[in-house]
Structures are given as structure tokens and as C-alpha cells.
C-alpha positions as CSV (number, residue, x, y, z in Angstrom):
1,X,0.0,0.0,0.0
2,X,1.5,3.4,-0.9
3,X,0.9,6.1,1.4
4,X,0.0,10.0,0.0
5,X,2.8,12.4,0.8
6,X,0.1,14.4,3.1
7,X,-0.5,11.0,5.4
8,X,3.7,11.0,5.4
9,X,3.8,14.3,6.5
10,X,1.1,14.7,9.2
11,X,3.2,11.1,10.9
12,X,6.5,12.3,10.1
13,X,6.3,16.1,10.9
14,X,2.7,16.9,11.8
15,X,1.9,20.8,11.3
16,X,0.6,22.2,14.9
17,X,-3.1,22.6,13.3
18,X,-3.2,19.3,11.5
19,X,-3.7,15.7,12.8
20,X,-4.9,11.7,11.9
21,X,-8.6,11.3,12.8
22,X,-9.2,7.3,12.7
23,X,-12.4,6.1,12.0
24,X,-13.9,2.5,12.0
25,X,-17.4,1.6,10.0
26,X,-18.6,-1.6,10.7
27,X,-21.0,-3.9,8.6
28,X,-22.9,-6.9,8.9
29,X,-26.7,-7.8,7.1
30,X,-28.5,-7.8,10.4
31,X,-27.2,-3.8,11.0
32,X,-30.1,-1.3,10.3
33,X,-26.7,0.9,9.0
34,X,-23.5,1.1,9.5
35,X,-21.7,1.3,12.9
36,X,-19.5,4.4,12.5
37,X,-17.0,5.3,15.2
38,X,-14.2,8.2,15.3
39,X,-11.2,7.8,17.8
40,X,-11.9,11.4,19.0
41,X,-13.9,13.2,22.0
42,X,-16.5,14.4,19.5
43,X,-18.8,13.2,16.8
44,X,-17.1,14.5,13.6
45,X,-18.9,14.7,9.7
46,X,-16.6,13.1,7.4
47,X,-17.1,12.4,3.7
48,X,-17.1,9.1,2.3
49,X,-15.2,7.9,-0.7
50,X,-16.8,7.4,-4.1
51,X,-16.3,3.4,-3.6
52,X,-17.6,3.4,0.2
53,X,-20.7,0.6,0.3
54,X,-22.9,2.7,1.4
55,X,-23.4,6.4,1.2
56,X,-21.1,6.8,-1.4
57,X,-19.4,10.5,-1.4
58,X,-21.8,11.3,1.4
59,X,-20.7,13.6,4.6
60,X,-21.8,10.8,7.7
61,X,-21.7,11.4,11.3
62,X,-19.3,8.9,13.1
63,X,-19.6,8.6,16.8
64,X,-17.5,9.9,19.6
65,X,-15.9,6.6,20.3
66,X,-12.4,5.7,21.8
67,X,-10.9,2.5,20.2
68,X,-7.4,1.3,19.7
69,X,-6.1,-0.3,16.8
70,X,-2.8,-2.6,16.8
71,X,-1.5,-3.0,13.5
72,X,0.2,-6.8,12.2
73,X,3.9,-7.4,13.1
74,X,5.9,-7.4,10.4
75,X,7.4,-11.4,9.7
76,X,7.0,-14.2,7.8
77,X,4.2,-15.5,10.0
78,X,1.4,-15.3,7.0
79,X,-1.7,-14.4,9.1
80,X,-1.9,-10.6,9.6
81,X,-4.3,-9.8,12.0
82,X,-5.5,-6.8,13.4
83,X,-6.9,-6.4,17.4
84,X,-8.9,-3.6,18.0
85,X,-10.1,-2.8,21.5
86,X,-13.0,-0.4,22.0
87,X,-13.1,0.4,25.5
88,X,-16.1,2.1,27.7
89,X,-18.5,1.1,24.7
90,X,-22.1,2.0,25.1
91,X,-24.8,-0.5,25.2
92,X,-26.0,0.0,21.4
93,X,-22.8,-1.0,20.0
94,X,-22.8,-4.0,22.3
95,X,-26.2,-4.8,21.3
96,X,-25.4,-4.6,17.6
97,X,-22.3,-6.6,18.3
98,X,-24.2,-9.3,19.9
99,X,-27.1,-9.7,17.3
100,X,-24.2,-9.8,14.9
101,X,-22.6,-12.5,16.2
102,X,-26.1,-14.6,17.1
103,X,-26.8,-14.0,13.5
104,X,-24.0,-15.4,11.5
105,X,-22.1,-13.8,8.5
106,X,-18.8,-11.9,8.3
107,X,-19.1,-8.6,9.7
108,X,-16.9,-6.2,7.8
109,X,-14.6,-3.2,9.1
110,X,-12.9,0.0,7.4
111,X,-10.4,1.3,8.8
112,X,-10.6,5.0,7.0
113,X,-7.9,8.0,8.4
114,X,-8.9,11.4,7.2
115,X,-6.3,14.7,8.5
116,X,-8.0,17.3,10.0
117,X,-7.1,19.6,7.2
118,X,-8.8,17.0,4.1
119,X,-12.1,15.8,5.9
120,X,-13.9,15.2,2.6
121,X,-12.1,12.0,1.7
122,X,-10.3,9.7,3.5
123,X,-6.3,10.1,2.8
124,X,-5.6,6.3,2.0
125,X,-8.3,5.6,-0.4
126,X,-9.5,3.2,-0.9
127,X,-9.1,2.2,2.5
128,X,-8.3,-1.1,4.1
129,X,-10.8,-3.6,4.6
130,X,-10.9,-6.3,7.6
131,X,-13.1,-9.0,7.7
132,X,-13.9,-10.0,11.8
133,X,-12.6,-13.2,12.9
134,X,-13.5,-13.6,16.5
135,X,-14.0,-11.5,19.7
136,X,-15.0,-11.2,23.1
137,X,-17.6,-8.4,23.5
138,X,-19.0,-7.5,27.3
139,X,-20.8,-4.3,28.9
140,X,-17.5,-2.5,29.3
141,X,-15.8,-3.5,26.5
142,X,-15.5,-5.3,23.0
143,X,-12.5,-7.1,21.9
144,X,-11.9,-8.3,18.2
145,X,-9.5,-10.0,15.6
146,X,-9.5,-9.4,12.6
147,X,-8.3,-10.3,9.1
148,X,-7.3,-8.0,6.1
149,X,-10.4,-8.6,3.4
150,X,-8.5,-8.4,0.4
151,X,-5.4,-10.7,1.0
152,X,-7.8,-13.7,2.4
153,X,-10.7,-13.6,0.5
154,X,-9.5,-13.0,-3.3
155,X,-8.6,-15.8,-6.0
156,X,-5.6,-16.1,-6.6
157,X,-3.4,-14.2,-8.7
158,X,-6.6,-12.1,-8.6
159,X,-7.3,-12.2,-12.6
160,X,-8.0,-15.3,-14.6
161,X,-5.3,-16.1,-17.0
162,X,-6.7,-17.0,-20.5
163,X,-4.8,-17.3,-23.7
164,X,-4.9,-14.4,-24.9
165,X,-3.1,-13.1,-22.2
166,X,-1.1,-15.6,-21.9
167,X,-0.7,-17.4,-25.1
168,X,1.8,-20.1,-24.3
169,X,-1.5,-21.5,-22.3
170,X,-2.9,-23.2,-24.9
171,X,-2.1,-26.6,-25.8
């Protein structure tokens, strides 16, 4: 993944007035709509990409919403996951969580970080999608694991060779 020269700066040498706000937006078919959270002390309206599933290019509200997000290791170790820890969660989120996980299906997670300065579209765009493995959720907090989407849930080499891309195919 190749990081935009304003994401390097604002992590390398950060101007006074500018910082990362980290969002999460969670999915799953038995959510009335999205869960959006921002890692900040207030809600903030943030525009979505023009690929986002839902609301495409739309200014959303995410919700006020501490969480902490632990990125893989670097190694040879093939699974990548991701924890995230959302701490002092309110009962809603539980309650989604829960009906989630008593329905079945893969619940999805962005992870989108906009600057302060660019809050109409996220600065790594398209940005990386997690699939949930597992997780311990209770009233105080919820726990998860997760997977990156793209790496564990495409074909591989992600295209279908045919012959006329590669000729030397057919026999």
C-alpha cells in the first residue's frame, strides 16, 4: 500500500493545526446501517469515498468513540491480523455486536484515516478492509480480531489467465 505524501507528513512532521482522525465503520446484514466510530472526543462529519458501500461521497456522522487499533507485526508468519479494543462502549454497539454474532455472516470493518485539514475523503483511499474473525464483547468493553479482506478472500493471482493473455497456455 503506498501512502499520499500528506499522510507521510502529518506522521513524520505533523503541522501544529493538523492531525490523523481514525475512524472505523462496521457492517454486517442484520445492521439497520453502518456502525461508525471516530477515535476522537467528539462526533465528527466526514465524507465518504466514491467506492464506500454505502453512502457513497456522502458527509456521515461517526460517533465519539475511543478504540485502539494494533496493527500486524511485520514477519514471515502469513496471518496478519489486526486487534482492536473499544473500550467504555455504550450498550447500542454492544447490542449490535451481539445480534451480529447470534446472526452469523462476516461482519466487515474500514479502517478509514482522514487529517484534519482534508475531511472530505479519507487520505488512504481506498481504504483497508478487515473482515472480523472472533471476539470477546462485554458491557464494558468489545475485543476483536480481525483479518485484512482483500489478502484472504481473493482468488488467486486475482485475474484469470486465458490465452490471450497468456498465449503459451494453450495446448
Amino acid at each position: 500500500m503506498a501512502f499520499p505524501s500528506l499522510y507521510k507528513n502529518i506522521a513524520v512532521s505533523p503541522p501544529s493545526s493538523d492531525f490523523f482522525i481514525d475512524t472505523l465503520e462496521f457492517h454486517h446484514s442484520s445492521f439497520a446501517a453502518p456502525e461508525r466510530l471516530v477515535n476522537q472526543p467528539k462526533d465528527y462529519v466526514l465524507t465518504l469515498e466514491s467506492t464506500a458501500l454505502i453512502n457513497p461521497n456522502q458527509a456521515v456522522i461517526f460517533t465519539a468513540c475511543p478504540f485502539d487499533l494494533r496493527k500486524p507485526q511485520k514477519g514471515d508468519q502469513g496471518r496478519q491480523a489486526v486487534d482492536i479494543l473499544i473500550p467504555n462502549v455504550d450498550r447500542r454497539l454492544t447490542s449490535q455486536m451481539d445480534r451480529a454474532r447470534g446472526n452469523g455472516g462476516a461482519i466487515t470493518c474500514f479502517w478509514r484515516t482522514y487529517a484534519k485539514s482534508q475531511i472530505t475523503s479519507p487520505i488512504i483511499n481506498p481504504p483497508p478492509k478487515f473482515q472480523i474473525k472472533s471476539g470477546n464483547i462485554t458491557v464494558f468493553e468489545i475485543r476483536l480480531t480481525a483479518t485484512f479482506f482483500e489478502f484472504f478472500n481473493d482468488k488467486f493471482p486475482g485475474f484469470l489467465y486465458s490465452n490471450a493473455f497468456a498465449p503459451g497456455l494453450q495446448r
